[in-house]
FIKOLZA-1660 file (N, C-alpha, C; in steps of 0.1 Angstrom, whole numbers, plus 5000, padded with zeros to 4 digits):
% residues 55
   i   px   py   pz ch aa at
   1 8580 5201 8873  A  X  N
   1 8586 5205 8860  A  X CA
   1 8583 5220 8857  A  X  C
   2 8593 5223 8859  A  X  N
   2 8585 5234 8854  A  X CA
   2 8587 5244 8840  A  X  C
   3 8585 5255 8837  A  X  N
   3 8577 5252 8820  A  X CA
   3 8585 5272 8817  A  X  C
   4 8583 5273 8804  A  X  N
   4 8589 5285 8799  A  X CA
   4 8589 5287 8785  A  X  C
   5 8578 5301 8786  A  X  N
   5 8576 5307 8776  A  X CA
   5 8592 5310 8766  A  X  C
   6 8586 5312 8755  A  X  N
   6 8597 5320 8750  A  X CA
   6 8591 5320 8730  A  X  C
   7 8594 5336 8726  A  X  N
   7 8588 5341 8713  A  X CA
   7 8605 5347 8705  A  X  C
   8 8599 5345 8691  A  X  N
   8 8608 5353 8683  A  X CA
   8 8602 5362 8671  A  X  C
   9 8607 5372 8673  A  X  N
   9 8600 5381 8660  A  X CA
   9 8618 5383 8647  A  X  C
  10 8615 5376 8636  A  X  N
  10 8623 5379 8631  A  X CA
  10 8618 5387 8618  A  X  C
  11 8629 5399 8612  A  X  N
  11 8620 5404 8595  A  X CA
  11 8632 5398 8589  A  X  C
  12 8627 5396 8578  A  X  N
  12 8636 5391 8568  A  X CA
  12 8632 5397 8555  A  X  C
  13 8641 5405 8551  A  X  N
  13 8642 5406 8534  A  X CA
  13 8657 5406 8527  A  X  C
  14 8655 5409 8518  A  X  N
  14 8668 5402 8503  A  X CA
  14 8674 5418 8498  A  X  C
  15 8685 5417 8500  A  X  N
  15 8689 5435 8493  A  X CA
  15 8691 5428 8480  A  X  C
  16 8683 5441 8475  A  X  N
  16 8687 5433 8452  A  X CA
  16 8699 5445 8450  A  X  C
  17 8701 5440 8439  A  X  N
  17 8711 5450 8430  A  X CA
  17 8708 5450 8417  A  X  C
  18 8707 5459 8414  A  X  N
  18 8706 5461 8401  A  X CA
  18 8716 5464 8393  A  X  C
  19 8716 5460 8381  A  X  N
  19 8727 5467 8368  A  X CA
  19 8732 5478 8367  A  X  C
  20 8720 5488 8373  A  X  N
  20 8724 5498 8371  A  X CA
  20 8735 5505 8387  A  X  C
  21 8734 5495 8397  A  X  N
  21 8739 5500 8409  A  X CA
  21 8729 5504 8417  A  X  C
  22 8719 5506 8415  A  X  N
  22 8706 5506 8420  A  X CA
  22 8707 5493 8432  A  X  C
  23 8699 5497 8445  A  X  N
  23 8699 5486 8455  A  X CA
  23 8682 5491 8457  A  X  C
  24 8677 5475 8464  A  X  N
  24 8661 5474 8470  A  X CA
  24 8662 5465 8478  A  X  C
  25 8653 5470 8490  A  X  N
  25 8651 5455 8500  A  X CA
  25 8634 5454 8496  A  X  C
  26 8639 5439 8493  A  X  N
  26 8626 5430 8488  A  X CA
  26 8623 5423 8501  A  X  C
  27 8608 5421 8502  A  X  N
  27 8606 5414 8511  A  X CA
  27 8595 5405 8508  A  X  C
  28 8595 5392 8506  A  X  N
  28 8588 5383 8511  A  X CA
  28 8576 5378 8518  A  X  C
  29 8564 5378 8513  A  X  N
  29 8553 5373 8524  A  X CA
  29 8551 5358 8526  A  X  C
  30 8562 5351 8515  A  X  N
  30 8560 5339 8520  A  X CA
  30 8577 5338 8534  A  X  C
  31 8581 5342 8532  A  X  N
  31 8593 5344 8544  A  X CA
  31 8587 5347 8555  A  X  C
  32 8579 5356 8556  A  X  N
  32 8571 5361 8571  A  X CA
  32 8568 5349 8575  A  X  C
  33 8575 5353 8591  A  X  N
  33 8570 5341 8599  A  X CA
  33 8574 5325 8601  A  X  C
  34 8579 5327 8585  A  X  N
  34 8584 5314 8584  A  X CA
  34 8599 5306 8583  A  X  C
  35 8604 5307 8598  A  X  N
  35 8616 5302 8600  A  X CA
  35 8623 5290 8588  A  X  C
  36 8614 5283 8585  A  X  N
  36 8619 5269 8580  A  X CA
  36 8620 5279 8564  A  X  C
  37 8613 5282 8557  A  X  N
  37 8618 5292 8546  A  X CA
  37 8631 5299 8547  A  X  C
  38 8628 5308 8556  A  X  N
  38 8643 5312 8558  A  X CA
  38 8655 5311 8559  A  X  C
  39 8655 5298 8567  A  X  N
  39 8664 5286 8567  A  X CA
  39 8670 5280 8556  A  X  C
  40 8657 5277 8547  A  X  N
  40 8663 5271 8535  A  X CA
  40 8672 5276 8524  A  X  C
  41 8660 5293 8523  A  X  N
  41 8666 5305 8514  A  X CA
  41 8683 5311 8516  A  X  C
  42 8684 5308 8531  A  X  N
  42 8701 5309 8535  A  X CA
  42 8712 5298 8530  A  X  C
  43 8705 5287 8530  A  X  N
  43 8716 5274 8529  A  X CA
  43 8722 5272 8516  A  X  C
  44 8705 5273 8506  A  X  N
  44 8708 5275 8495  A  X CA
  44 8715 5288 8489  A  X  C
  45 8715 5299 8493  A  X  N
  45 8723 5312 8487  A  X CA
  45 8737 5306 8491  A  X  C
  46 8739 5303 8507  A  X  N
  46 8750 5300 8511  A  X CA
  46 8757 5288 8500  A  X  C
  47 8751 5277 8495  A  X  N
  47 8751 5268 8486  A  X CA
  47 8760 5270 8470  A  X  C
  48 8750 5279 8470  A  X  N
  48 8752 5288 8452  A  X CA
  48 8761 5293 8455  A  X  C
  49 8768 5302 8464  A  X  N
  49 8779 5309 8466  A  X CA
  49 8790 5296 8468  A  X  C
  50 8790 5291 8475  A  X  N
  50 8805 5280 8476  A  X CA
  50 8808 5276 8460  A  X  C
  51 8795 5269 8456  A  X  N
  51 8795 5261 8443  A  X CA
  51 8802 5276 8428  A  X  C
  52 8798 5286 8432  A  X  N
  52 8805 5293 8420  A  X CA
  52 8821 5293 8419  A  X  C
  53 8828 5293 8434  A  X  N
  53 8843 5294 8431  A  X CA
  53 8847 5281 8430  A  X  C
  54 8840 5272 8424  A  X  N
  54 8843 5258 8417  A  X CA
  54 8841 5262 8401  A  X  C
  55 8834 5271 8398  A  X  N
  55 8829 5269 8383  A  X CA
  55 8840 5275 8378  A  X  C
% end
């Protein structure tokens, strides 16, 4: 059988916006590293966004 390495480096941060038009990439130290976070922080944005053009 034979066997195989394999790594992923991902960064992840959030662009904000401000009121004033102002933008910031925020970044996360509980996100570093952590795929299953990231995962979830997508589903749910992805989430919130469908559900608003219902409201």
């Amino acid at each position: 059988m034979a066997s195989s390495d394999s790594s992923v480096a991902v960064s992840t941060w959030v662009d904000l916006r401000y009121p004033s038009d102002s933008k910031k990439k925020w970044r996360s130290a509980g996100l570093a590293n952590n795929l299953e976070a990231t995962q979830g922080f997508i589903e749910t944005y992805g989430a919130h966004k469908a559900l608003r053009w219902y409201a």
